[in-house]
C-alpha positions in Angstrom: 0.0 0.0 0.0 1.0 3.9 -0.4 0.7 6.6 1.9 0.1 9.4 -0.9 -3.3 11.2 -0.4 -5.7 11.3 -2.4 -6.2 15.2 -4.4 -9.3 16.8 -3.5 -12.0 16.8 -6.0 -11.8 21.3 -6.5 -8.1 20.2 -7.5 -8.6 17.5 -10.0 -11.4 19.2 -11.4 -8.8 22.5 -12.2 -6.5 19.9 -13.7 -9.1 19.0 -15.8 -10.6 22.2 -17.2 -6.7 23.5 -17.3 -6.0 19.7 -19.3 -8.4 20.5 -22.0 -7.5 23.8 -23.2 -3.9 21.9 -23.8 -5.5 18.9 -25.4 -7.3 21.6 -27.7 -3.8 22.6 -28.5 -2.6 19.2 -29.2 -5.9 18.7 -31.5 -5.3 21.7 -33.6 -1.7 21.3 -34.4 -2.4 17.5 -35.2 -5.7 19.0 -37.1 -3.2 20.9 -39.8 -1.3 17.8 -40.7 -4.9 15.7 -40.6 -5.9 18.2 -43.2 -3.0 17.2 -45.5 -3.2 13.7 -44.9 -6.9 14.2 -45.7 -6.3 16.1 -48.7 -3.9 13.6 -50.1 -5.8 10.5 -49.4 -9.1 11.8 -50.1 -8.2 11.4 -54.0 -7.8 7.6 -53.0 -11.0 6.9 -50.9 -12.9 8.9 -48.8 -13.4 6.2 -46.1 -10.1 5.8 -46.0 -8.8 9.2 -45.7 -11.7 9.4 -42.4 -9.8 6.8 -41.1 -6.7 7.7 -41.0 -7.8 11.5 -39.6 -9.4 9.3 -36.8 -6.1 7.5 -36.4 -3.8 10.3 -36.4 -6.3 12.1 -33.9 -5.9 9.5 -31.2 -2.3 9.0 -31.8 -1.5 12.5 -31.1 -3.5 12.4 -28.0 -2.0 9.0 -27.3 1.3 10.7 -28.0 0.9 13.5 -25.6 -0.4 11.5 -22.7 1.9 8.3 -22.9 4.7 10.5 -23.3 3.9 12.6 -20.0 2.6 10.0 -17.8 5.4 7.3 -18.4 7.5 10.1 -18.5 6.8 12.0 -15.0 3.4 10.5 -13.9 1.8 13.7 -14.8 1.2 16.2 -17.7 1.3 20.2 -17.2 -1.8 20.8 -15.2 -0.9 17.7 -13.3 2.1 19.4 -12.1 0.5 22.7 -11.9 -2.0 21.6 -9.0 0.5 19.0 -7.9 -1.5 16.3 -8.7 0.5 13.0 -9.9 -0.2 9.2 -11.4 0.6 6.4 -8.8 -0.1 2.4 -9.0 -1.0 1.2 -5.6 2.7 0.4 -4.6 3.0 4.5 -5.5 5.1 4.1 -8.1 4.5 5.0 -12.0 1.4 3.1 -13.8 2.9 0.4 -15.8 2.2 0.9 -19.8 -0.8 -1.7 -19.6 -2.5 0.6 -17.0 -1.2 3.7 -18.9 -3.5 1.9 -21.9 -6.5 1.4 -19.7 -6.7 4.6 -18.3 -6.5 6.8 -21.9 -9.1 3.9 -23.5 -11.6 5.1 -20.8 -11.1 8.7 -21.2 -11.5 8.1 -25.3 -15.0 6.4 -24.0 -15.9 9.4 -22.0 -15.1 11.4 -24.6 -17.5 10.0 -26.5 -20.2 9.1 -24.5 -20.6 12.4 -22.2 -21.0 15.5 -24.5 
């Protein structure tokens, strides 16, 4: 077991609203090369140049999370309200967990406006 405490809810909930205006960064900078990827493989097949958009989208987020969390155990805002990632020995999430925990916040995504 760990003896870090858990962050109160006012804190994680900064971290969030604070996370999202950085993942809306990360989305438009990966939405200017999605355009040319789009462009280019639109002339192929339109399903397939949704697809790969979709793809690129959730790598860069993937991208920006893995690398921060595996990194540090915690992105900008994380560190900002001194919020971090632990497993339940306190250390780092392994990558498996790491995995886990971005596939729910992709299900949130979509299924909570």
């Amino acid at each position: 077991m760990h003896t870090l405490p858990t962050a109160p809810l006012k804190r994680r909930l900064a971290a969030l609203v604070y996370e999202a205006l950085l993942i809306g960064a990360v989305t438009a900078v990966a939405a200017l090369i999605a355009s040319i990827i789009a462009t280019v493989l639109n002339t192929l097949s339109p399903l397939l140049s949704s697809l790969a958009v979709s793809v690129w989208m959730l790598a860069a987020w993937w991208f920006y999370f893995k690398l921060n969390w595996a990194r540090q155990g915690q992105t900008l805002p994380m560190r900002v309200w001194q919020i971090g990632l632990a497993d339940d020995q306190g250390r780092r999430p392994p990558l498996p967990q790491l995995r886990l925990r971005f596939m729910w916040a992709c299900v949130f995504v979509v299924f909570v406006p």
